[in-house]
C-alpha distance (Angstrom), angle and dihedral (degrees) to the residues before:
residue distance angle dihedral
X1 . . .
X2 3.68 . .
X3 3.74 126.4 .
X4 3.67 121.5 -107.9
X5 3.50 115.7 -94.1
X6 3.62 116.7 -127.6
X7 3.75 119.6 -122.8
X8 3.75 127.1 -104.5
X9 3.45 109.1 -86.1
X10 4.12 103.7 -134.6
X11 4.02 126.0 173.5
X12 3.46 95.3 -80.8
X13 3.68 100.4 53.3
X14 4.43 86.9 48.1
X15 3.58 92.0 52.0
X16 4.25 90.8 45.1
X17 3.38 90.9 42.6
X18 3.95 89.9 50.9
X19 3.65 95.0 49.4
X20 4.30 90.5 46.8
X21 3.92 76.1 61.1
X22 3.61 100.9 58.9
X23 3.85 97.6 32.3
X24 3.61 85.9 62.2
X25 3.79 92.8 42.9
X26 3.89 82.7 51.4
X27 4.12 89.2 57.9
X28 3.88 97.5 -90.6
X29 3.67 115.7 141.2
X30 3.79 103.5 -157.6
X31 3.62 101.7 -174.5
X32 3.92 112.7 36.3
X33 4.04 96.3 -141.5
X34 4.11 96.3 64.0
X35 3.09 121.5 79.8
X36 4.10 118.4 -104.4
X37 3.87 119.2 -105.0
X38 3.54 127.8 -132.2
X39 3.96 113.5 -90.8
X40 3.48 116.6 -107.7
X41 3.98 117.5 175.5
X42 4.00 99.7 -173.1
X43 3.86 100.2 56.2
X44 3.80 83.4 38.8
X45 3.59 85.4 58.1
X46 3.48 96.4 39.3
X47 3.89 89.2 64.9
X48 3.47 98.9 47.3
X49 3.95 91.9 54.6
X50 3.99 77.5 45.2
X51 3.88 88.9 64.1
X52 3.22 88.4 38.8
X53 4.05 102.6 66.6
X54 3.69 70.4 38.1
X55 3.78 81.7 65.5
X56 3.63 100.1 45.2
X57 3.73 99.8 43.4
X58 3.65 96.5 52.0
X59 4.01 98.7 49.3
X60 3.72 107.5 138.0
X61 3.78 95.8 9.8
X62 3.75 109.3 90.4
X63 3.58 139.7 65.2
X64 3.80 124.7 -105.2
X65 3.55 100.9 -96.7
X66 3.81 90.4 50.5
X67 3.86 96.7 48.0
X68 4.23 80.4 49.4
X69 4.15 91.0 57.9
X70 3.64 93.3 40.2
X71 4.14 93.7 46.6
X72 4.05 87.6 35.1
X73 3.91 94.1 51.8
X74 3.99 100.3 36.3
X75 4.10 81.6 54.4
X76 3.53 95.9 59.0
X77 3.50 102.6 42.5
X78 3.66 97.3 45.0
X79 3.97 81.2 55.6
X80 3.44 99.2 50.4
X81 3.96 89.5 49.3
X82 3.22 92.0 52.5
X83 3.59 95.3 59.0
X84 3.46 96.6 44.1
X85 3.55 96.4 48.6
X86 3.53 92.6 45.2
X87 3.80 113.7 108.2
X88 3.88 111.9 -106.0
């Protein structure tokens, strides 16, 4: 029997699989049977200003769907930042 093959890995899977990473590193535990990780606001940080040179770079250059998950995902973690950075 033959392994599974991985799929392609395309835009929109990079920039999801960049904001998994810093929702996690923000305290969000995305799948319920793994154990949480430690919070860690600068390297969540660092990937969202990550996707967002991401942002910049690409302007003009991807379809309409991809623009969406960028735009989409850069929202919500910029939100969630803010409220966890956000003095209490």
């Amino acid at each position: 029997m033959e392994p599974a093959q991985a799929p392609p890995v395309t835009f929109s899977s990079f920039v999801i699989s960049l904001g998994s990473s810093s929702l996690m590193l923000m305290g969000e535990q995305l799948d319920p049977s793994q154990a949480s990780i430690p919070v860690n606001l600068p390297q969540a940080k660092e990937i969202i200003d990550l996707l967002s040179v991401l942002e910049d770079k690409t302007k003009g250059n991807l379809t309409p769907d991809e623009q969406t998950v960028l735009r989409d995902m850069l929202y919500a973690l910029r939100m969630k930042y803010v409220t966890l950075a956000s003095p209490k």
